[in-house]
matplotlib code that plots the C-alpha trace (Angstrom):
import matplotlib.pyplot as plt

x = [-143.1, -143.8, -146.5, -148.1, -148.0, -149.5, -152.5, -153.2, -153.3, -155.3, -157.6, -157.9, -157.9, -154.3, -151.9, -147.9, -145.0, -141.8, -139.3, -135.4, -133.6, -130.3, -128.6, -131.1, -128.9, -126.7, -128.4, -129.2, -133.0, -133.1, -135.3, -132.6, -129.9, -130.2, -126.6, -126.0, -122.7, -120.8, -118.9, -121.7, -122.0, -119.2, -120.5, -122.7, -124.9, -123.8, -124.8, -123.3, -123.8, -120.7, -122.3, -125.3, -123.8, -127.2, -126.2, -128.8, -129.0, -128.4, -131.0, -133.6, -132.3, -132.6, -136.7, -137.5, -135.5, -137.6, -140.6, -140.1, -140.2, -143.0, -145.0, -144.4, -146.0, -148.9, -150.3, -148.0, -148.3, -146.4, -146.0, -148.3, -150.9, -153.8, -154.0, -156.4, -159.6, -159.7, -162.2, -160.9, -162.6, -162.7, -163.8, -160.8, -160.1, -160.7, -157.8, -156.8, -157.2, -160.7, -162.4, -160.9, -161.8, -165.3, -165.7, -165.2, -167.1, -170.0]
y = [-112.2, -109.7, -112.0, -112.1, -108.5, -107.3, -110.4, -108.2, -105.1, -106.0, -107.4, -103.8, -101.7, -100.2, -99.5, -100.7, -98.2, -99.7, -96.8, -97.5, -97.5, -96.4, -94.1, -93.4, -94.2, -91.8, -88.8, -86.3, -86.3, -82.8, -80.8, -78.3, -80.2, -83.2, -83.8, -87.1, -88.3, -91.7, -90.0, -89.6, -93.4, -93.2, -96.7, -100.0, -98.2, -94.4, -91.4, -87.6, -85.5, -84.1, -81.0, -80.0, -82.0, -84.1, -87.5, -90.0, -94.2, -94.8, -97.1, -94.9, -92.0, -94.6, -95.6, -91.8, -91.2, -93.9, -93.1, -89.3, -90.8, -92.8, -89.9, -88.1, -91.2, -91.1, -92.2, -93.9, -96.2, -97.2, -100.9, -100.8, -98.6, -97.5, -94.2, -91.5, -92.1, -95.1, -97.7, -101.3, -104.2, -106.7, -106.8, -106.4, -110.1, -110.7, -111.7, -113.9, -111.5, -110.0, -112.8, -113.3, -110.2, -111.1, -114.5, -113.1, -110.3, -112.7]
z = [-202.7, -205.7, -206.9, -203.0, -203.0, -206.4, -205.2, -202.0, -204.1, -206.4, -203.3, -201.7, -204.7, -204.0, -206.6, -206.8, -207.7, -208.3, -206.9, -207.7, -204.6, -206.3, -204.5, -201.9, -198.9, -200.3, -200.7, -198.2, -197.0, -196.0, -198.5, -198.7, -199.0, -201.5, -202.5, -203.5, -202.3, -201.7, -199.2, -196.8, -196.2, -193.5, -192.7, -193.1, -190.8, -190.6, -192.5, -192.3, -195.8, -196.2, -197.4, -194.8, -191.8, -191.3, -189.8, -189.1, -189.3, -193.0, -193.4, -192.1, -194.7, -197.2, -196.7, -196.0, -199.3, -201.2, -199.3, -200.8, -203.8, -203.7, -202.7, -205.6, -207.8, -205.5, -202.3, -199.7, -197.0, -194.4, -193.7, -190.6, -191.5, -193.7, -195.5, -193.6, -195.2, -196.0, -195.2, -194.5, -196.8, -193.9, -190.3, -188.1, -187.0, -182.9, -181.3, -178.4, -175.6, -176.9, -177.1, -173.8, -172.5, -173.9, -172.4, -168.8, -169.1, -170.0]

ax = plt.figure().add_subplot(projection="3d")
ax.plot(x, y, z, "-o")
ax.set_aspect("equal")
plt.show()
């Protein structure tokens, strides 16, 4: 998959930052907070910070936690999105119901 993905962004121009994920569904994703603590995994899928109280799903702490990071070595995108600005290489592809949409129009 690593090889797929450094293929496509080399094919839009985009640039690749590996970000270590240690830790990062451990540590508080409040700005304020930031406390790294084992203890504040109360669960597979639970996190409270045992200092500031903030509980949320601990896999979503985890990707804002790594997407923080990735920020900070440059532009991030989300997995379903382009950047603001950007222009896309390709035409958007037509899909089943536009050219179906087309067809009865015509």
């Amino acid at each position: 998959m690593e090889v797929a993905l450094r293929s496509k962004a080399r094919y839009t121009g985009s640039v690749i930052h590996k970000i270590n994920p240690a830790y990062t569904s451990q540590t508080c994703p409040q700005p304020a907070c930031g406390k790294v603590e084992e203890k504040s995994r109360k669960s597979q899928a639970i996190f409270c910070c045992t200092s500031c109280g903030h509980t949320e799903h601990a896999d979503i702490v985890g990707a804002r936690n790594i997407k923080s990071k990735g920020q900070a070595a440059g532009l991030v995108v989300s997995g379903r999105g382009d950047p603001p600005g950007s222009v896309k290489r390709q035409a958007p592809r037509s899909t089943a119901r536009a050219a179906q949409a087309a067809r009865a129009a015509a």
